[in-house]
N, C-alpha and C positions, 0 to 999 in steps of 0.2 A: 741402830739399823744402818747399814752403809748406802752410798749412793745409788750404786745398780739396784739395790733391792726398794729402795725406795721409789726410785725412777720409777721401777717398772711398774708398780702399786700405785702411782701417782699418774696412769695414764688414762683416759677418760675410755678410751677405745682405742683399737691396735691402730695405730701410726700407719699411714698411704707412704711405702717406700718402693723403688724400684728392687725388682726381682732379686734375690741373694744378698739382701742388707736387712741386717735386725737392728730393733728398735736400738739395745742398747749402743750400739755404735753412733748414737748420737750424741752419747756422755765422753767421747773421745778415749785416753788413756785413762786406769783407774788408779790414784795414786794414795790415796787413803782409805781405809778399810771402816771405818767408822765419819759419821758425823757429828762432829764436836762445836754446835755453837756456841758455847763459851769457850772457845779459847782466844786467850790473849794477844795471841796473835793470827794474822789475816791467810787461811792458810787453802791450798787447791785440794778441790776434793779428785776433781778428774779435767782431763779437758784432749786441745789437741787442734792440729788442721784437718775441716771436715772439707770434703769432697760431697757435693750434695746434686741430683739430678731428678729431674720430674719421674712419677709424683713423688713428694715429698713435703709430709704435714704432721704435725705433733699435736695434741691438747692435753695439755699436763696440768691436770688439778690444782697440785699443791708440791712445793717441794720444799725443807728445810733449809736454803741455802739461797745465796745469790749468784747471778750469772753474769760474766762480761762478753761480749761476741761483736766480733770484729767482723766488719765483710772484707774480703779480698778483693774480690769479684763476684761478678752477678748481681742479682738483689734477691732480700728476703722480705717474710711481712709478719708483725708481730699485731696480734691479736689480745688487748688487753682492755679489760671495765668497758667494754664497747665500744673501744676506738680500734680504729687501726691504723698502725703507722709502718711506716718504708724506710726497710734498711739498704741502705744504696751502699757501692763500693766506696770504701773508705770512711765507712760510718762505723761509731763504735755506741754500743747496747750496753749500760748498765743498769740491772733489771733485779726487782723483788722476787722471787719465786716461790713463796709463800701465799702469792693466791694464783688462782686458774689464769694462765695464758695458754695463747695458740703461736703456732712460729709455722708458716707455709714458704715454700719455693716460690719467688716471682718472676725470677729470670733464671736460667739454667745455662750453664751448670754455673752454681750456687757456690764459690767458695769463701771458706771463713773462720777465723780460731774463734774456738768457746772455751772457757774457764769456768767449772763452778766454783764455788769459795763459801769460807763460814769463816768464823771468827765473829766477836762479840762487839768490835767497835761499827762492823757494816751497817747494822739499825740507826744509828746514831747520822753518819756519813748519808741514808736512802730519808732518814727524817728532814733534813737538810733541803730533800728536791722540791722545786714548787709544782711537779707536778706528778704526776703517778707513773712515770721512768723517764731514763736520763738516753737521750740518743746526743751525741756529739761528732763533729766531722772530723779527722786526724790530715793534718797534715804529713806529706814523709819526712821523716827525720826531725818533726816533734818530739819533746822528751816522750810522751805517751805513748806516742809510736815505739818508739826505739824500747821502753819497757817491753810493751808489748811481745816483740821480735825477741827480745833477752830471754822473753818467760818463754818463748815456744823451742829454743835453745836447750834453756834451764834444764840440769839436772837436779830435779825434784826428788828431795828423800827426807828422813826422819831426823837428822844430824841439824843439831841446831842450826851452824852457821848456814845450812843450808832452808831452814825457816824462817831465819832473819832476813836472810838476802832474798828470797821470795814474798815475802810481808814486806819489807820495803819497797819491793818496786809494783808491786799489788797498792799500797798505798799513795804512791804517786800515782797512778792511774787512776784510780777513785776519787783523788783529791780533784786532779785534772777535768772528771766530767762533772764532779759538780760544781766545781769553781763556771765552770762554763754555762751552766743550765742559770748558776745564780745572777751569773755577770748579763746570760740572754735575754734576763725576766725585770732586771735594772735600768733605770733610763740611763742610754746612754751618753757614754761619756762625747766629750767634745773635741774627738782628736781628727785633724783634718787627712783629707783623702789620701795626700802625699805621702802624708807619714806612715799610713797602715801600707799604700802603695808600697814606699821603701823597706819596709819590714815585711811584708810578704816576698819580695824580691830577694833581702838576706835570707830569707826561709825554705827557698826553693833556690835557690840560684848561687845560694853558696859560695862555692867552688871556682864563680866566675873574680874577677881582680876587680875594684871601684876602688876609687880615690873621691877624697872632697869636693876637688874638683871634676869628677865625672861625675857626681851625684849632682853639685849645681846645674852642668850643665844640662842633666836629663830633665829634672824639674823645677829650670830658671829661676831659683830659689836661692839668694844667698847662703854658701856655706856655714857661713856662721848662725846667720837664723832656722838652718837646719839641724844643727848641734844641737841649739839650744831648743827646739821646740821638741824635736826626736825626745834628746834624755826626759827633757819634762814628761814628755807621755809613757817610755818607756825605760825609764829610771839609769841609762846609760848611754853614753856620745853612740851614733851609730856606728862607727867601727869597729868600737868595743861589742856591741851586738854583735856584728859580723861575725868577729874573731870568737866570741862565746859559744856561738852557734857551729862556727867550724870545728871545736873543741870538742864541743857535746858530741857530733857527729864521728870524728874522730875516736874517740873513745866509745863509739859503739864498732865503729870498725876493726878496734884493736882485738872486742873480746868475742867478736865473730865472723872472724875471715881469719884466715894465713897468711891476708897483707904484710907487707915487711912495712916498716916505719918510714921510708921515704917512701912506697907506694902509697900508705893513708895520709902525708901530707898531702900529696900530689892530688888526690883525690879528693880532696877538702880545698882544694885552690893555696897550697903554699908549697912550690917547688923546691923552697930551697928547706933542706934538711936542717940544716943546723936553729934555723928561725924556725922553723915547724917546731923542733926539740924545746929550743926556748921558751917560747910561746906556751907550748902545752905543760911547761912546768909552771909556768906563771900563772895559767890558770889552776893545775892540778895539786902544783907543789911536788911530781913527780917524775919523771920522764917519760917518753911512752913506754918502752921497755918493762923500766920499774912499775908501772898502772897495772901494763896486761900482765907481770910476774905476781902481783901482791892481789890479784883481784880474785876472788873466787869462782866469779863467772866466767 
């Protein structure tokens, strides 16, 4: 049975939508004809950016598959075993949909990418949660994120290299929320405020230029003792963070914009070209050029 046809047979009562929107437009684009949960690799059955406004509410029995849903904006509310939980913008939903939930509009307009998905390792990954779904916050230009953004990109088709590359970053994202849900329900660890401070700063703030010595001064901390307590917690000196982080970033700009390669260093906080070049081969082993030439996305 394929998605749409299951969807629709999986809906408890016809779905509360504004005027000229049918149900199915809720499954996004349809990109597999069948549902195959064994297959070996992690694969989209449909998805898409939804544009969603009052009313709008769904109760779906049962559906063979799992879902990832991203908010953009707005908020939604997800109706599950008698709870109910708020997806707020820049929250991400990885959900079983093999028993009855409900998903309502809570702010309007509602927007947000859905992905169904199947594939035979996802029971194993949802065994994993300690609780009955995974909601996670994204920061921008988290790797999660930045999949995310690739998939809604993605040209999605039957051509292996194009199942691979989509299983791939389907699996970083899966791995992503439940690494998270596992790390939230752990006592935590004992890293002090400064240092999650300074690592949220290289997360959002990128772009901007620190030195050792701007980092002392911000949090009157010797240099050195922030070296060494930073790597300890996060397995590398801070700068190398930085520069890791500007790379990743980097290389999602290469394989989704027209930027030129001194435009995406600049944009990553390294003006000068030839050190942007270098850099990104020393983390990549390629050029930028060669990345976005050899890269399939």
């Amino acid at each position: 049975m394929n998605i749409k046809t299951s969807f629709l047979k999986s809906l408890t009562s016809a779905p509360k939508l504004s005027s000229g929107h049918k149900p199915e437009e809720f499954l996004g684009h349809i990109y597999s004809e069948e549902i195959n949960s064994d297959s070996k690799f992690l694969r989209i059955l449909s998805g898409g950016i939804i544009q969603a406004s009052s009313p709008y509410s769904f109760d779906i029995r049962s559906l063979d598959c799992y879902m990832l849903l991203y908010t953009k904006s707005g908020c939604g509310k997800l109706l599950i075993q008698n709870q109910v939980y708020t997806l707020m913008q820049s929250s991400l939903l990885f959900l079983d949909c093999h028993e009855r939930f409900r998903l309502d509009i809570a702010i309007a307009p509602w927007e947000y990418q859905i992905l169904f998905i199947t594939g035979n390792q996802l029971k194993n990954y949802y065994d994993l949660l300690p609780g009955s779904t995974a909601i996670m916050p994204l920061l921008p230009y988290s790797e999660t994120a930045l999949c995310l953004e690739k998939l809604s990109v993605f040209d999605i088709s039957d051509q292996t290299a194009s199942v691979l590359s989509a299983s791939s970053l389907l699996n970083t994202i899966i791995t992503g929320c439940v690494v998270y849900q596992l790390a939230d329900n752990s006592p935590s660890q004992l890293i002090s405020s400064y240092l999650n401070e300074m690592k949220e700063l290289f997360d959002t703030n990128f772009q901007e230029n620190y030195s050792l010595d701007d980092l002392e001064e911000r949090f009157h901390i010797s240099k050195y003792r922030l070296c060494r307590e930073f790597g300890a917690a996060f397995h590398m000196p801070p700068l190398q963070y930085l520069n890791r982080k500007r790379i990743e970033v980097a290389k999602h700009l290469l394989l989704t914009t027209s930027l030129k390669v001194h435009e995406v260093g600049s944009r990553v906080g390294i003006d000068n070209t030839n050190h942007f070049i270098s850099l990104f081969k020393k983390f990549t082993g390629q050029t930028p050029l060669e990345y976005k030439q050899n890269k399939i996305l």
